[in-house]
C-alpha positions in Angstrom: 0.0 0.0 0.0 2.8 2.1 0.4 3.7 1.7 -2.9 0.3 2.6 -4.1 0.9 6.3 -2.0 3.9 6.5 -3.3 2.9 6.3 -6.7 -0.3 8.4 -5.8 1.9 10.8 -4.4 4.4 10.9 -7.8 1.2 11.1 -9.8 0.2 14.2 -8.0 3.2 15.7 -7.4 3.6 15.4 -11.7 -0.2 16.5 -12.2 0.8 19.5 -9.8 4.2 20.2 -11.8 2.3 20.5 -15.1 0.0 23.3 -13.8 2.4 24.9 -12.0 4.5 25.1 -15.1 1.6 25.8 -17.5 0.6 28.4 -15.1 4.2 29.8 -15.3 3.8 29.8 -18.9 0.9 31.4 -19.1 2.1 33.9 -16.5 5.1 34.6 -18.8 2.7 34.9 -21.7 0.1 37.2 -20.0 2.6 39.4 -18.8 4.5 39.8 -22.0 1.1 40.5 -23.6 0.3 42.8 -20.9 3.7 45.0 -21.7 2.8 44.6 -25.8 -0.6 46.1 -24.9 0.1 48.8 -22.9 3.2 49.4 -25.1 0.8 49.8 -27.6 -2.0 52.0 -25.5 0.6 55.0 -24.8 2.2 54.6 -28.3 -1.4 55.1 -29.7 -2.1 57.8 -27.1 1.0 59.8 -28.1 -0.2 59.8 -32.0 -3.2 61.0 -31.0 -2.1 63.8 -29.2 0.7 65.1 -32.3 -2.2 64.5 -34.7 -4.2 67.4 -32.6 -1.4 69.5 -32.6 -0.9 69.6 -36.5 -3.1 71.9 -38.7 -6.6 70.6 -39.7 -7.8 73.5 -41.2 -10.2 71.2 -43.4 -12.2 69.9 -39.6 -14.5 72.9 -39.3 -14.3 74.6 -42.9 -17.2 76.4 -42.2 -15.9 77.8 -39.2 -12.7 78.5 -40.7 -14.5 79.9 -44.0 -16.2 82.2 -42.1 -14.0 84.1 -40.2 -12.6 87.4 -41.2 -14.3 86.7 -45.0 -15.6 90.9 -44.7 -12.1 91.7 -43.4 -10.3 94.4 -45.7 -7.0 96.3 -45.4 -7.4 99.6 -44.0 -8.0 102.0 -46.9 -7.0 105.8 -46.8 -8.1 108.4 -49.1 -4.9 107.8 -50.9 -5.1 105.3 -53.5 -3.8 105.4 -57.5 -5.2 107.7 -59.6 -6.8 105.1 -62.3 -8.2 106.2 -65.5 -9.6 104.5 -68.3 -13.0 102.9 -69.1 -12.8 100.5 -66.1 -11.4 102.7 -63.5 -14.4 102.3 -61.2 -13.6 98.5 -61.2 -10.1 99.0 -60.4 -11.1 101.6 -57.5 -13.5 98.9 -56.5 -10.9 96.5 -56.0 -8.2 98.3 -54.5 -10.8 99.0 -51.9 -11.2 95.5 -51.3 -7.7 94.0 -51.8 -6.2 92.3 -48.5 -2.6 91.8 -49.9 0.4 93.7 -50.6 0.8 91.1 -53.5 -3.0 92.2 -55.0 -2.5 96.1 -54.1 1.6 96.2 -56.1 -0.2 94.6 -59.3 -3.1 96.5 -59.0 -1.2 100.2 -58.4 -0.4 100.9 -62.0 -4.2 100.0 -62.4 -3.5 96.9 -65.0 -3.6 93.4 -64.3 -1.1 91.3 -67.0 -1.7 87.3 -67.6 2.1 87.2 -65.7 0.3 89.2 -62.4 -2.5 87.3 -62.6 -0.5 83.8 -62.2 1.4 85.3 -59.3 -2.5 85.6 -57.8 -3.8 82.5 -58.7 -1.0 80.9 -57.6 -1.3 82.7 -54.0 -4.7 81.4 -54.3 -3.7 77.6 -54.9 -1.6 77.4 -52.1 -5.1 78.4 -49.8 -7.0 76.1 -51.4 -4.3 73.7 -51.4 -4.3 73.6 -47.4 -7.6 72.5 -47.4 -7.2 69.8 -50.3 -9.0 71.1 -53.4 -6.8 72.1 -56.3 -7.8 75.1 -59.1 -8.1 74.5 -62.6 -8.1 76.8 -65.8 -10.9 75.7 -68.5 -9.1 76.0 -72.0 -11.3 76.3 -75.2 -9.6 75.4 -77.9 -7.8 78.7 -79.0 -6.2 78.8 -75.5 -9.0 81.2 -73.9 -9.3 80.6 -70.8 -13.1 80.4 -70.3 -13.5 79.5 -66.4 -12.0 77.7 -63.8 -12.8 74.1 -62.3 -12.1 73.2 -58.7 -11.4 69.7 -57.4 -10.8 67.4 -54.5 -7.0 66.4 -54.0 -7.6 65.0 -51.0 -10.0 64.7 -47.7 -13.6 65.1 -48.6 -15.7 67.9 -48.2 -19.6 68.6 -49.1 -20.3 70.9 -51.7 -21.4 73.8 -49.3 -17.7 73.4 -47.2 -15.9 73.5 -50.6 -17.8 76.8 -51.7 -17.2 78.2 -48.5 -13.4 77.5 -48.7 -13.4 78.2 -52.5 -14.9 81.6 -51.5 -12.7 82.2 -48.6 -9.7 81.6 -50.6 -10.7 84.0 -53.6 -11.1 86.7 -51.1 -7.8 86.1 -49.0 -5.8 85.7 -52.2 -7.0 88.4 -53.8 -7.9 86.8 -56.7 -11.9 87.9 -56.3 -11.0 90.8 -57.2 -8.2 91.0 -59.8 -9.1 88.0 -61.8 -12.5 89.7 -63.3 -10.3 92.9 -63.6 -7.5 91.0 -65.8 -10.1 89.2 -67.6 -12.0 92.8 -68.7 -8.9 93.9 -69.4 -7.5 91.5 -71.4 -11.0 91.4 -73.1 -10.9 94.7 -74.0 -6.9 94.3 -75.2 -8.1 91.7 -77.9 -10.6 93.7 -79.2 -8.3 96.0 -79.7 -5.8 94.4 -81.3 -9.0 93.3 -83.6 -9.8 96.5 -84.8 
């Protein structure tokens, strides 16, 4: 009967080895999961919080569209003395222009194709920080008849874009000089027609 104990006894004391090492592994396993985990938690945590710090000037367009859109520089009685049959436009404008870039093409009271690139470039890079890109419409004889504006990236609904397409024409200027050039060089062609 002893013998029966004692291999009762070597039975246990095996049966109690194996859970005692499979809850040591398991221990070891659970804790290096654990550190993984948690590793992982503050890792995520930390991305998180740089991802709040950068820009995101396209997470409340509207907001963002909104403000300062009936800002203007300060105007003084001093502005250039324009002439010609569009004068009133150019007055019109220089009373509205919010750049130094917009008021040094606009002094001499014309607006060349070479100006107008400097704007709508100026004007890209706004719309560019919110993911939408400008296009010129080309008709065949290399008029440029209008402009189309698409999506780069991000998405936007088509009141946000409007908003931030309008926001941008009036920051960059180019609400103002592009209708001027386009007069102008209208009324340069016809012109060189006659």
């Amino acid at each position: 009967m002893t013998r029966i104990l004692g291999s009762n006894q070597s039975n246990e004391q095996r049966h109690h080895h194996a859970w005692h090492g499979i809850a040591l592994s398991f221990s070891h396993w659970h804790r290096r999961n654990l550190m993984v985990a948690i590793i992982l938690a503050i890792g995520i945590i930390i991305a998180v919080l740089l991802a709040s710090l950068l820009p995101q000037p396209w997470s409340d367009v509207v907001t963002n569209a909104g403000n300062d859109s009936s800002r203007t520089m300060s105007t003084t009685s001093e502005h250039p003395g324009f002439t010609g049959s569009h004068k009133y436009e150019a007055l019109t404008a220089w009373n509205n222009l919010r750049t130094e870039l917009g008021r040094s093409i606009l002094e001499d009271g014309v607006v060349t194709p070479a100006e107008l690139a400097k704007v709508r470039k100026a004007y890209n890079e706004c719309l560019s920080v919110y993911g939408l890109q400008a296009k010129t419409i080309i008709d065949g004889s290399g008029e440029a008849i209008g402009e189309s504006v698409v999506s780069i990236r991000g998405s936007m609904n088509s009141q946000q874009q409007s908003d931030v397409i309008d926001q941008c024409r009036t920051e960059s200027d180019y609400q103002w000089l592009e209708p001027l050039a386009n007069v102008q060089s209208t009324e340069q062609s016809t012109k060189e027609a006659q």
